[in-house]
Kinemage of the C-alpha trace (Angstrom):
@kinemage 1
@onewidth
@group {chain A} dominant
@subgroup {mainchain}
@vectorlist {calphas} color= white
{ca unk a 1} P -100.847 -79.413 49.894
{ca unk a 2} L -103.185 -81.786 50.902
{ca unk a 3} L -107.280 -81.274 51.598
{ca unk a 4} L -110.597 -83.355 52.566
{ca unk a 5} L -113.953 -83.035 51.346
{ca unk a 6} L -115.301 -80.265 52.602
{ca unk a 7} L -112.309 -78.152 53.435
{ca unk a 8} L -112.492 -74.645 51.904
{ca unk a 9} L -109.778 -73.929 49.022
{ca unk a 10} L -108.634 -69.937 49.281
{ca unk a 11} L -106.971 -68.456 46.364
{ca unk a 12} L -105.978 -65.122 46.972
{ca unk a 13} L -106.318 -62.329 43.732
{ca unk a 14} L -102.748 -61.750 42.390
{ca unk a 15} L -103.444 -58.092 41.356
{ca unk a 16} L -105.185 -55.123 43.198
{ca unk a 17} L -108.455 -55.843 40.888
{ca unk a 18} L -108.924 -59.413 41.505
{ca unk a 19} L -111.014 -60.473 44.752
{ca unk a 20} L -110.360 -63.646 47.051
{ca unk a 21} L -111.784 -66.368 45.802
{ca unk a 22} L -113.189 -69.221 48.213
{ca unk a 23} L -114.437 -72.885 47.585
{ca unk a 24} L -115.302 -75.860 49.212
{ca unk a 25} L -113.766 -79.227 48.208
{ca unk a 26} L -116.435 -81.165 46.806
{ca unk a 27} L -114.038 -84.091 44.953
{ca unk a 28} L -110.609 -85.421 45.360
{ca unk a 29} L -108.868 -86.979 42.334
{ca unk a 30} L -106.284 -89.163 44.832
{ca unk a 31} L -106.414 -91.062 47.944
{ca unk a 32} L -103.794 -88.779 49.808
{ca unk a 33} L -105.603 -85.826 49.362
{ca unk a 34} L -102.906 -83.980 46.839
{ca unk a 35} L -104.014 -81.711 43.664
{ca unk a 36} L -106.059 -81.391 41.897
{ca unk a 37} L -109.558 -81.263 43.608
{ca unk a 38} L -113.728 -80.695 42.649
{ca unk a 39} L -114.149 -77.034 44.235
{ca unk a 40} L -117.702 -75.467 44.295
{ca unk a 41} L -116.861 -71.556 43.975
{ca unk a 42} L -119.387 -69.917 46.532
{ca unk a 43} L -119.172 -66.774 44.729
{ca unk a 44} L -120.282 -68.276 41.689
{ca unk a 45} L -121.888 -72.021 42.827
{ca unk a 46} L -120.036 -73.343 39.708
{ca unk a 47} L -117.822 -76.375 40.154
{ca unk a 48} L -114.484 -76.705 38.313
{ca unk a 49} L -111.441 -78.709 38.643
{ca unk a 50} L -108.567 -76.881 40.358
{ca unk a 51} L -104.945 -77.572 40.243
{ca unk a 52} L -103.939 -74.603 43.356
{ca unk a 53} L -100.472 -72.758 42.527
{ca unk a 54} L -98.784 -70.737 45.308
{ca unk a 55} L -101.160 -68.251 45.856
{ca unk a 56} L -103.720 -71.087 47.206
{ca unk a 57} L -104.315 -72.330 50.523
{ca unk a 58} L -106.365 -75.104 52.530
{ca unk a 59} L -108.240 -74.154 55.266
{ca unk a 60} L -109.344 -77.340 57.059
{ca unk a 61} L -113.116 -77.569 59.254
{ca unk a 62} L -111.163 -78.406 62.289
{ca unk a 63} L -109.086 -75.192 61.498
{ca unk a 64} L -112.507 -73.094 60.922
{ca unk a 65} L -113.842 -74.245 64.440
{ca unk a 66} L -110.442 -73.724 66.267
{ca unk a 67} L -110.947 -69.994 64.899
{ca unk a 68} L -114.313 -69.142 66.075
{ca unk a 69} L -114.769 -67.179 69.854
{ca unk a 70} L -115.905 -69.150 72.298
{ca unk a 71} L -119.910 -68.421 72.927
């Protein structure tokens, strides 16, 4: 796995009960981008320090935009 600043972190909820969580990278603790990473939770607006397991993904900006309908 590896991120930027500013790419959103998705951690799905391993049981029925828990919700998607989504953050954005804030911090990266090495040059190549690899775990762990600063995420700002937007649920929540609290920062923590994440090492993502398997249910995690990275969702790059230029990922985001290649997403969106054209206007």
């Amino acid at each position: 796995m590896k991120a930027s600043i500013g790419d959103r972190l998705i951690v799905e909820g391993t049981y029925n009960h828990e919700p998607r969580r989504i953050g954005v990278i804030t911090e990266l603790r090495h040059d190549d981008g690899s775990p762990p990473y600063v995420v700002r939770w937007t649920d929540s607006e609290r920062e923590t320090l994440v090492f993502p397991g398997p249910d995690a993904r990275v969702v790059s900006k230029q990922e985001r935009e290649s997403s969106l309908p054209p206007l």
